[in-house]
N, C-alpha and C positions, 0 to 999 in steps of 0.2 A: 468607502468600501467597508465593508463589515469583516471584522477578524474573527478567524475561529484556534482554536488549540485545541487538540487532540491528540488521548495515549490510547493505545491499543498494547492489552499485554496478552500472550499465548504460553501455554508450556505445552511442547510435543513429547512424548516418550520414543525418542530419535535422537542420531548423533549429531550435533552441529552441521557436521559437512552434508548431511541428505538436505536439511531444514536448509542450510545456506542455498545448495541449489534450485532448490523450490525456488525459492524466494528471486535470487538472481535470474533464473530463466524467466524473463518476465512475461515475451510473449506465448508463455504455454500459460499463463494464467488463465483464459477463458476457457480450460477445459477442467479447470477443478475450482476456479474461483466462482460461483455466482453473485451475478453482479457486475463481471469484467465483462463488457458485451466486445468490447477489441482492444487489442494490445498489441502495436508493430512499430520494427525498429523505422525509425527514420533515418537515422546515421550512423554509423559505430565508432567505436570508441577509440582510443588512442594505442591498447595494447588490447592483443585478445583474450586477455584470462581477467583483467578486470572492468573495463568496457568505463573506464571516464572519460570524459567527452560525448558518449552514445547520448543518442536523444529515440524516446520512443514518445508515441501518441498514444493516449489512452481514453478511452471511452465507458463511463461507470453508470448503471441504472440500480437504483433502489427500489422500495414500494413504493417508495413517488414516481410521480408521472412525467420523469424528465428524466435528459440524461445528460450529464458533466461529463465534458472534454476539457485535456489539458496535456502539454511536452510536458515530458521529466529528462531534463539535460544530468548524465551522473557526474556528480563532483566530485566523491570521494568513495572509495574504497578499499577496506581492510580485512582481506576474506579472511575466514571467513563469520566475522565479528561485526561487518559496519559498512552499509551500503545508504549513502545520501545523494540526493538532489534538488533538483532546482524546479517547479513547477510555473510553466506561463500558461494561460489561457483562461477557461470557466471561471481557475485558481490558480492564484498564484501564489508561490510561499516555497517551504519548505518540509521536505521527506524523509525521515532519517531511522534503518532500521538496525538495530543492534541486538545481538544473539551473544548468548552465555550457554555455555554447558557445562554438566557437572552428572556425573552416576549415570549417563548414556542417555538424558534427557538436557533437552534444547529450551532456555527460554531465548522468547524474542518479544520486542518493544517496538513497536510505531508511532515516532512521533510525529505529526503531520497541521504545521504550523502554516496557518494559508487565509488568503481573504478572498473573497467572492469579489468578479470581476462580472456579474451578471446584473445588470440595473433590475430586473423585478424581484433576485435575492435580496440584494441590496434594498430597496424598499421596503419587503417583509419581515427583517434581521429583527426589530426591536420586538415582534410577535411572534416570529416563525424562527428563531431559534432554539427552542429545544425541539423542534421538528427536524430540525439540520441536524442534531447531534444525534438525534433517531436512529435517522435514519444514515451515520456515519457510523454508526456501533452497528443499526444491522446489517450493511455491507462486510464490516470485520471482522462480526463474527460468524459470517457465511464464510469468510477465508481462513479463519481458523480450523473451523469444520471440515472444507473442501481440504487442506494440507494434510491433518490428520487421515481421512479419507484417502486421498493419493501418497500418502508412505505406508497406509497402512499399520499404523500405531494411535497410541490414545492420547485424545485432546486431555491437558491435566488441568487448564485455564484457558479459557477463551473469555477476555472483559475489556 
């Protein structure tokens, strides 16, 4: 299986807690994230305000010409500063998003630690890796975008 690592960092000009909710509402993502083609809970989570246990199914398309499915079971959360999981399918690895704020602006970080569970990925990896990292930067930063966009303040880092 071929491993990947990836940071995604964003600054929104927003207060922690609107960005937190963004981010934790996960199945409204395909109405401002492109690239989320679907996002639905499968199970919920243990208590209701921070949703560990919940498992959603997600389905991601890029400018490539595939789409990646994969559960993200939540294991940890610290609202609203630190939302992690656990990813099986396409990929599988780990998700892990954390937020700072400071002067009414939010940053947050994606780190998204996973290996392809797909044999024709897996065979292209030693070629077709910086195509993967591509096209995983331009998924993220269509979500930086789109978040900006739906609070209606300014992206100050999308990378």
């Amino acid at each position: 299986m071929a491993r990947y690592s990836f940071l995604t960092t964003w600054a929104l000009g927003a207060p922690v807690d609107e960005v937190w909710q963004a981010i934790h509402d996960t199945e409204r993502w395909p109405e401002w994230w492109r690239g989320v083609k679907s996002a639905e809970r499968l199970r919920g989570g243990a208590g209701p305000d921070d949703g560990v246990g919940s498992v959603h199914r997600y389905v991601w398309r890029s400018r490539l010409p595939y789409d990646i499915e994969f559960r993200m079971e939540t294991t940890r959360v610290a609202r609203p500063f630190l939302l992690e999981g656990e990813a099986d399918g396409n990929l599988r690895g780990t998700g892990r998003w954390r937020l700072w704020e400071s002067d009414g602006a939010t940053a947050v970080t994606y780190e998204w630690r996973v290996e392809t569970t797909i044999p024709w990925m897996n065979a292209l990896a030693p070629v077709g890796r910086p195509v993967f990292h591509w096209s995983h930067d331009h998924v993220m930063r269509n979500g930086g975008r789109g978040l900006a966009e739906l609070l209606g303040v300014p992206l100050l880092i999308n990378s």
